[in-house]
C-alpha positions in Angstrom: -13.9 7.6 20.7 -13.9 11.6 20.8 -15.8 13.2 17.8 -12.5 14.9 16.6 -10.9 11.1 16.3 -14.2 9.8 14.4 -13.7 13.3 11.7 -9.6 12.5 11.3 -9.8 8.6 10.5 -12.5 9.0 8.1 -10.5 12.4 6.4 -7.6 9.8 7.1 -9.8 6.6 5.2 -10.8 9.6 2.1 -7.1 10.5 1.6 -5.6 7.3 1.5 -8.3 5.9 -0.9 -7.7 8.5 -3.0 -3.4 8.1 -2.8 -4.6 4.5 -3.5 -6.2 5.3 -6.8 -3.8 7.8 -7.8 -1.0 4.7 -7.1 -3.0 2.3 -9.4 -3.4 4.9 -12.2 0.4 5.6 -12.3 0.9 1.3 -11.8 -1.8 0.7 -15.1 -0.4 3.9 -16.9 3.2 4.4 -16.2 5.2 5.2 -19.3 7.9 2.6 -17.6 8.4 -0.5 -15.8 10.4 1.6 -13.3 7.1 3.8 -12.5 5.2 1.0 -12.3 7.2 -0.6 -9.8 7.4 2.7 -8.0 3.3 2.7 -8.4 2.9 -0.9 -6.7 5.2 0.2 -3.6 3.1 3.3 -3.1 -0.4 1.2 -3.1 0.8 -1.6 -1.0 2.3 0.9 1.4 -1.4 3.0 0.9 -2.9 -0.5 1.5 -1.2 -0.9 4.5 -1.8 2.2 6.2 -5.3 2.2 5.1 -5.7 -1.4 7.5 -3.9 0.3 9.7 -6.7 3.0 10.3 -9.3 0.7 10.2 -7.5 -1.2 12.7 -7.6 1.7 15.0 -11.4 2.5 14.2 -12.6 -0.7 15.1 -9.9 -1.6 18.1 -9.5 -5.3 16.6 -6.1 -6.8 16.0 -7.4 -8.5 12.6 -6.6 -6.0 10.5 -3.1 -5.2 12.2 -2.1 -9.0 11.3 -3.4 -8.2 7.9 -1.1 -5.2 7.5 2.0 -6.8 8.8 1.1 -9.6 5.5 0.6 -7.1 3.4 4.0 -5.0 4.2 5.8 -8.5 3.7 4.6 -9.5 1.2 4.7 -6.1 -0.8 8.6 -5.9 -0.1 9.1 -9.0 -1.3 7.1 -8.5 -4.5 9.1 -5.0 -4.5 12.6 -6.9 -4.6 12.1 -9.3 -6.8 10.7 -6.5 -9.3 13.2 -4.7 -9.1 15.9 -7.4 -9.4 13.9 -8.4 -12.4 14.2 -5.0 -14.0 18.0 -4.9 -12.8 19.1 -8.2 -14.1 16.3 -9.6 -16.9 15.7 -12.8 -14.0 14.2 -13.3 -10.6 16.0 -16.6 -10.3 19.3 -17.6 -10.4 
């Protein structure tokens, strides 16, 4: 790996921790359900490109798998929030 690759994944790994920990902030402290919800997409998407990277530093496919669980399950999490805020129920 070329030292300018090794200097952009770990700017790359810095940045997205930090767009992680703004996410959670807004997620704990938002002053609605609505920005919470928009707080938990943002850090599972964060989450997922962060596994990405680290995928890409290490050249294992382990944490690729573990980013394509992640997206899944965050979109599924992210619908039936939002449903829930839409309608008051999940389930029908």
């Amino acid at each position: 790996m070329s030292t300018l690759l090794a200097w952009s994944i770990t700017a790359t790994l810095l940045l997205l921790g930090l767009a992680m920990a703004c996410a959670a902030f807004r997620m704990l402290r938002g002053p609605r359900a609505q920005d919470r919800v928009v707080g938990f997409d943002s850090l599972y998407v964060n989450a997922m490109l962060l596994l990405v990277t680290l995928g890409v530093r290490s050249g294992t496919t382990f944490y690729f798998e573990a980013a394509l669980v992640i997206g899944l399950l965050g979109f599924v999490g992210t619908v039936a929030l939002a449903k829930f805020l839409l309608r008051g129920e999940v389930i029908e």
